[in-house]
C-alpha positions in Angstrom: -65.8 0.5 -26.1 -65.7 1.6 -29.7 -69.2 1.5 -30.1 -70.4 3.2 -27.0 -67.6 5.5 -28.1 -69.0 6.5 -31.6 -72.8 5.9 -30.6 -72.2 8.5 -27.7 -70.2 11.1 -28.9 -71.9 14.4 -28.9 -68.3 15.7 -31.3 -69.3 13.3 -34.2 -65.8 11.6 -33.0 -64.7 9.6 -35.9 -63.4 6.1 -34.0 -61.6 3.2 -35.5 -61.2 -0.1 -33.3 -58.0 -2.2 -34.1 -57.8 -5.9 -33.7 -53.9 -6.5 -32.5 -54.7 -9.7 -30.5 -54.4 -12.3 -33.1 -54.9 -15.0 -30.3 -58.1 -14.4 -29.8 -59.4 -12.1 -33.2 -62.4 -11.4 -31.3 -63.0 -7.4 -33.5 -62.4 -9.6 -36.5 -64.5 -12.7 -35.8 -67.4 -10.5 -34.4 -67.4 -7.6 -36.8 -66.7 -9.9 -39.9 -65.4 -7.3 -42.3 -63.4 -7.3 -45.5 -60.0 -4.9 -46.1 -56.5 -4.3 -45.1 -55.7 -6.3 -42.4 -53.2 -5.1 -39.6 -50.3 -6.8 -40.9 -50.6 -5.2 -44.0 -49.0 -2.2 -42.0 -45.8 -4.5 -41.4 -45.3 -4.2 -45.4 -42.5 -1.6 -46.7 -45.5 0.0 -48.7 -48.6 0.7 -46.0 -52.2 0.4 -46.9 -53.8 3.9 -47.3 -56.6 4.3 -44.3 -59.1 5.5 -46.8 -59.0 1.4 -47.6 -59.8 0.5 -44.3 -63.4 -1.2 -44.0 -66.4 0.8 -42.6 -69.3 0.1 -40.2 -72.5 2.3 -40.2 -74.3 1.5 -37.2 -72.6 3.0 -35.5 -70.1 4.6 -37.5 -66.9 3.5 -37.3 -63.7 2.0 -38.8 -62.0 -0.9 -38.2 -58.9 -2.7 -38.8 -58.9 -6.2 -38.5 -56.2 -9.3 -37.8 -54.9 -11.7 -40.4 -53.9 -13.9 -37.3 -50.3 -13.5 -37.6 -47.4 -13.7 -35.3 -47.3 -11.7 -32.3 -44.1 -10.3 -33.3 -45.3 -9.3 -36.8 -48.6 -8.0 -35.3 -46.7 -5.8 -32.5 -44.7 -4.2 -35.2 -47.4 -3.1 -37.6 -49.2 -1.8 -34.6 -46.6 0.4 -33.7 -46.2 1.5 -37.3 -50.2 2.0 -37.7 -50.5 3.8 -34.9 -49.4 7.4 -36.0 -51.2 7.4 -39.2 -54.6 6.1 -37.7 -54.1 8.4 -34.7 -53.3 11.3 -37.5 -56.9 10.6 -39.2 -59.2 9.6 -36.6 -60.5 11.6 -33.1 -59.9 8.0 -31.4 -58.5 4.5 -31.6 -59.3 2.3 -29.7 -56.8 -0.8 -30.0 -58.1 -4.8 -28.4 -54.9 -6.5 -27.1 -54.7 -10.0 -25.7 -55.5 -10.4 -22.2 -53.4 -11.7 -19.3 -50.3 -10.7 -17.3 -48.1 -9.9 -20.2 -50.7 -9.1 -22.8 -50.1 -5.3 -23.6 -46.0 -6.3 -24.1 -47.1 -9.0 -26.2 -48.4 -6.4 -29.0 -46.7 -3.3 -28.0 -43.9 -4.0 -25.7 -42.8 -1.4 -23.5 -44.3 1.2 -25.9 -47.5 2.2 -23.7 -46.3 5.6 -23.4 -48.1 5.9 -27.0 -51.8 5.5 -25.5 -53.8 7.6 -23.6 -55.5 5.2 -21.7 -55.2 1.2 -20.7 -58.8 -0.5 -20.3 -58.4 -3.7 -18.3 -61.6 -5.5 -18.4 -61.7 -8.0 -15.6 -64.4 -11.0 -15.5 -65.4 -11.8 -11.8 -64.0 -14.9 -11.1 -61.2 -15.9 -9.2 -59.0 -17.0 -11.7 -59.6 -13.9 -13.9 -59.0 -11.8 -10.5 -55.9 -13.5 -9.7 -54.8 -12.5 -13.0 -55.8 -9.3 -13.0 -54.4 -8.8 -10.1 -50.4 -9.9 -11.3 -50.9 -7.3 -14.7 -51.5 -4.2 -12.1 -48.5 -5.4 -10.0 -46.4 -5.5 -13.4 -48.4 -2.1 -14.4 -47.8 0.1 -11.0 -44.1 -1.2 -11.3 -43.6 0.0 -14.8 -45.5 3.4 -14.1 -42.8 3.5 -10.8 -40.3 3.2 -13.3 -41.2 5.8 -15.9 -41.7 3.1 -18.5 -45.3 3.8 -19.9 -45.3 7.6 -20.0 -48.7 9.4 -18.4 -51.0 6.6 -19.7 -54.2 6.3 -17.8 -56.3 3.0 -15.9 -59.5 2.3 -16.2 -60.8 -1.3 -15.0 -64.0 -2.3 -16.0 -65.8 -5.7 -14.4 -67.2 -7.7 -17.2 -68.4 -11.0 -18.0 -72.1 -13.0 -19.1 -74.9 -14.1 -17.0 -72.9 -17.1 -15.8 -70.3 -14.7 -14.5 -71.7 -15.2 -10.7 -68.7 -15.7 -8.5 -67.8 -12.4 -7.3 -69.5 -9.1 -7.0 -67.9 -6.1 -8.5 -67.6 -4.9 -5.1 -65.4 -8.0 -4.4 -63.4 -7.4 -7.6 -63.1 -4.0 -6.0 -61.7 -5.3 -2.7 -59.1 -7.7 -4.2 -57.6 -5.5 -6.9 -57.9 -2.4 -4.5 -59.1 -0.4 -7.1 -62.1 1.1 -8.5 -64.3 -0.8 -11.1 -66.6 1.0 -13.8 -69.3 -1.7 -13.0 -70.2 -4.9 -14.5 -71.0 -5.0 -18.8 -72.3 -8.4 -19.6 -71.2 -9.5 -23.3 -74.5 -10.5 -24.6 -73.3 -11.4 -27.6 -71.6 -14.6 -28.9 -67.9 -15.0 -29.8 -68.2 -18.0 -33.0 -70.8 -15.5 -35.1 -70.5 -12.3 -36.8 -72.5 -9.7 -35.6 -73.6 -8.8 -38.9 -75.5 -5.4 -38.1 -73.5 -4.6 -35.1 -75.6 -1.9 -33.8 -78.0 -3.2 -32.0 -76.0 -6.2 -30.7 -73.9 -3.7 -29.1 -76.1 -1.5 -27.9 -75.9 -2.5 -24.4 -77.0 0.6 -21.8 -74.4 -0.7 -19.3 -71.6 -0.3 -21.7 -72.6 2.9 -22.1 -72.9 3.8 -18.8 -69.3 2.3 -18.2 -68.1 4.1 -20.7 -69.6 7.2 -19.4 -68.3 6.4 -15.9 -64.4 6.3 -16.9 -64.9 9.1 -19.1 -66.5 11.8 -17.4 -65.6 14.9 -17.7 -62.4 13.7 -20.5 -63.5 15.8 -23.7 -63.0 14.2 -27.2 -61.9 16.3 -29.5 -59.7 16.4 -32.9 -56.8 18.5 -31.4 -56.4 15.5 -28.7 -56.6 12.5 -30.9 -56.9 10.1 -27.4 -55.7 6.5 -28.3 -57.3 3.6 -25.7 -56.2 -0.2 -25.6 -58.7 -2.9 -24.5 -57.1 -5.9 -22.9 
């Protein structure tokens, strides 16, 4: 999402993609850089962002995990958040997945984001899951608990991903899906170079899909979470 972000922007967004899932550290493990870590934001003294680590192609900042404690890791988010939404046109935030993944890093704080991401592999099991986190969702936006924060579900998976059609994802959830963005690239390797391993046309297109007609721009500052 990050990348299709900065690649696409026609404002020259500046983006920076947060790792706060330390169970799975998939930004961290697959981007491979070097700097402040997001626990570093749980200190009395915080990092300054111009010490974050860059990427080039495309452009964009991210901040990594350390693979601490959920508890620790939720409260430097929170802490991180205002200053990395104060310097960048976007951040987009990786949670962990699941039924109870966004409370896990954030708790009942989603009335900080603009949008919620929920990336859905079609297979039963993912599905079923899926399906619990919107019941949860719906009854927190019922409630008032997560502010105006927006959905957007996109179907994802690799080329083994053959159980279900989107369509079927679709049916079951009862919502709309952005289509299906197979992740071409592996999880145990850096992607050392990053811009072409993530240049994947469908991602785009998703992106493009859930986006349209949503302007970035500096006066908005829009903050997304990936789960």
């Amino acid at each position: 999402m990050a990348a299709s972000i900065a690649r696409e922007s026609a404002t020259a967004a500046r983006v920076c993609v947060v790792d706060a899932d330390p169970m799975a550290l998939d930004v961290t493990t697959r981007l491979g850089v070097r700097g402040p870590v997001v626990e570093d934001f749980a200190r009395p003294e915080m990092p300054p962002i111009s010490q974050l680590a860059d990427l080039h192609s495309p452009a964009l900042t991210v901040l990594p995990c350390g693979g601490g404690g959920i508890g620790r890791v939720r409260y430097a988010t929170e802490r991180a958040l205002p200053d990395l939404r104060a310097c960048f046109d976007t951040v987009v935030i990786d949670l962990p997945g699941g039924p109870a993944g966004p409370g896990s890093v954030i708790g009942n704080r989603l009335e900080l984001l603009d949008w919620l991401m929920l990336t859905v592999t079609p297979e039963h099991s993912a599905v079923t899951a899926a399906a619990h986190f919107l019941e949860h969702f719906d009854t927190a936006r019922q409630r008032g608990d997560i502010g105006g924060v927006k959905l957007a579900v996109v179907c994802t998976g690799d080329e083994s991903s053959t159980e279900m059609e989107p369509s079927d994802v679709e049916r079951i959830l009862g919502v709309d899906v952005a289509g299906r963005v197979p992740q071409l690239w592996g999880r145990a390797e850096p992607n050392l170079g990053f811009g072409p391993a993530l240049a994947i046309p469908d991602l785009d297109d998703a992106v493009a899909d859930v986006f349209m007609g949503f302007r970035l721009g500096r006066e908005h500052r829009p903050s997304f979470a990936t789960l």
